[in-house]
C-alpha positions, 0 to 999 in steps of 0.5 A: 480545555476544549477536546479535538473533534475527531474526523475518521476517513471512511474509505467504505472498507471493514478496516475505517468502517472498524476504526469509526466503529471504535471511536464510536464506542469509546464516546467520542463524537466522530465526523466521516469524512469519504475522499473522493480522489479520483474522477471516474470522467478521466477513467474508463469506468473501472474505478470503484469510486462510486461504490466505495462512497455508497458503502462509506455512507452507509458505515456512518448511517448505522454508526449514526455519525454525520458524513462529509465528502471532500473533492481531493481530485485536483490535488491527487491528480497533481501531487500523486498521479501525475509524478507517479507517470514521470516517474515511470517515463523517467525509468524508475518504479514509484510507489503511488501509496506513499505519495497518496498518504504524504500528500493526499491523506495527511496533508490536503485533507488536513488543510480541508479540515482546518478550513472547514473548522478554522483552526488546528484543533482535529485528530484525523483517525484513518484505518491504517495499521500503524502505531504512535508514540502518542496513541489515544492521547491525541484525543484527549490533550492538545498536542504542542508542535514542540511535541514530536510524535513517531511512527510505530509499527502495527501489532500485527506484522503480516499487515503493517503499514508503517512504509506506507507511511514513513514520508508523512510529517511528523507535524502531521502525526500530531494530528492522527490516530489509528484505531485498529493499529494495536489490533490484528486483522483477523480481530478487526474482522472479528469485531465488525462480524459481530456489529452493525459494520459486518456488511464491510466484510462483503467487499474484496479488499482494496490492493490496487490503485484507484486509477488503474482499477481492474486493467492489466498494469501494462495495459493501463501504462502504456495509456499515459507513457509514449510507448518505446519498444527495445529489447530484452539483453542479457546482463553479462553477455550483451546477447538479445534475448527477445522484444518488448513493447515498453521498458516502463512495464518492467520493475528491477527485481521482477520475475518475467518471461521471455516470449518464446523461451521457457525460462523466467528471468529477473530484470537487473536493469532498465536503459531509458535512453535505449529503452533495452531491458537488461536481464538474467536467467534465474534457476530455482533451486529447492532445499529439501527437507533434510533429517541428520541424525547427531551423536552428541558425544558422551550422550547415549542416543541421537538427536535428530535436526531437520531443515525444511526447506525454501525456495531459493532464487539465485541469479546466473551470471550467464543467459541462454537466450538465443545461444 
């Protein structure tokens, strides 16, 4: 039987460096593979794309492991950013991360693969922190397309990944692994502190999306979506409440304020057609912390019970904007 080669897709960050680092471990032979996604030429020279493949290159030096870098532009542009801006001309708030790992991570990358290799016989490890039905036995057996491998979340809660990932095909999984899912975070750091891929910990980890870099989301939307300004209506009145400049920059559930009122609000709904904001005012409410001394009956003495408390916020049904 004749193994899979393994490619690890090394973003530059501790999380692929940690995961090629225990493949590497373990015996396996291991090809990086850096994804260049986005064209710094269609950017304003925010992204840090150029940085990420020098850090990506460096992790397969010291871990002596060859490095290959493939051109995904053309299909991130198509499959992720593009329906990422309709998205957002069309009211409603995408999650570019899920399309990237759908279309980007675990599909165009694997064509890459099997054009690179002419065949199917590939296990694509990435820094993820996720979990598998099959887990490591990917690396060892063929898997059959009869076989149905399932998602599983991450050991460690706080960072799992697994919604990131819910729309890759399961045909996909076949062919993944995730090297750091049975792992916390603060392990993984641990293990590249004390190995040749400590360098990794300099950098910031990555939240954002390449092709918004360090801008002000608004900033950077109103750069790809015609503007249309309207305003800010409170929900249960009809009253307005102020003016905004694009109803695109505001997500149902986030918390904004209003120029010129002092209270925080929460968008309920976002009118595409008017381009009005529909909002409610949100009271904070505190519980604080509360002892309450019990007399269990026939038990001498008390119990105490304490409640710490949470912040609480409850949507009005009413606005005071402009009354």
């Amino acid at each position: 039987m004749v193994l899979p080669r393994i490619i690890c897709a090394i973003s530059g960050g501790v999380d692929s460096a940690v995961a090629a680092l225990l493949l590497k471990r373990k015996g396996y032979h291991v090809l990086g593979i850096f994804m260049r996604n986005w064209d710094v030429r269609d950017e304003i020279g925010h992204c840090t794309v150029d940085e990420d493949v020098k850090y990506a290159k460096r992790v397969c030096s010291v871990l002596n492991i060859p490095f290959r870098e493939v051109n995904l532009v053309k299909e991130y542009w198509s499959n992720v950013f593009m329906p990422t801006i309709e998205e957002y001309e069309n009211g409603n708030t995408p999650n570019p991360d899920v399309l990237c790992n759908r279309h980007i991570k675990f599909d165009s990358l694997h064509k890459k693969c099997h054009r690179l290799f002419g065949d199917d016989n590939f296990i694509v490890a990435t820094g993820h922190y996720a979990q598998t039905t099959f887990g490591e036995r990917v690396l060892k057996e063929n898997m059959q397309l009869e076989f149905e491998q399932q998602l599983l979340m991450s050991v460690d809660k706080n960072k799992d990944q697994t919604f990131f990932l819910h729309e890759v095909a399961l045909k996909a999984l076949l062919h993944t692994y995730f090297p750091v899912g049975h792992l916390h975070k603060t392990e993984v750091k641990e293990i590249a502190a004390s190995s040749e891929v400590d360098f990794t910990l300099e950098r910031k980890e990555s939240m954002g999306i390449c092709f918004i870099g360090k801008r002000n989301f608004s900033d950077f939307i109103q750069d790809y979506v015609p503007p249309k300004k309207g305003s800010f209506v409170c929900y249960e009145t009809g009253r307005i409440m102020g003016e905004h400049s694009g109803y695109y920059k505001y997500t149902i559930g986030q918390r904004t304020g209003i120029g010129g009122l002092s209270d925080a609000y929460a968008v309920l709904h976002r009118d595409v057609v008017s381009g009005n904001v529909f909002m409610e005012w949100i009271i904070q409410l505190y519980i604080v912390r509360v002892s309450l001394q019990i007399q269990l009956a026939g038990f001498p003495g008390f119990q105490t019970a304490s409640k710490m408390g949470n912040l609480l916020n409850v949507n009005l049904g009413f606005c005071i904007g402009n009354l």
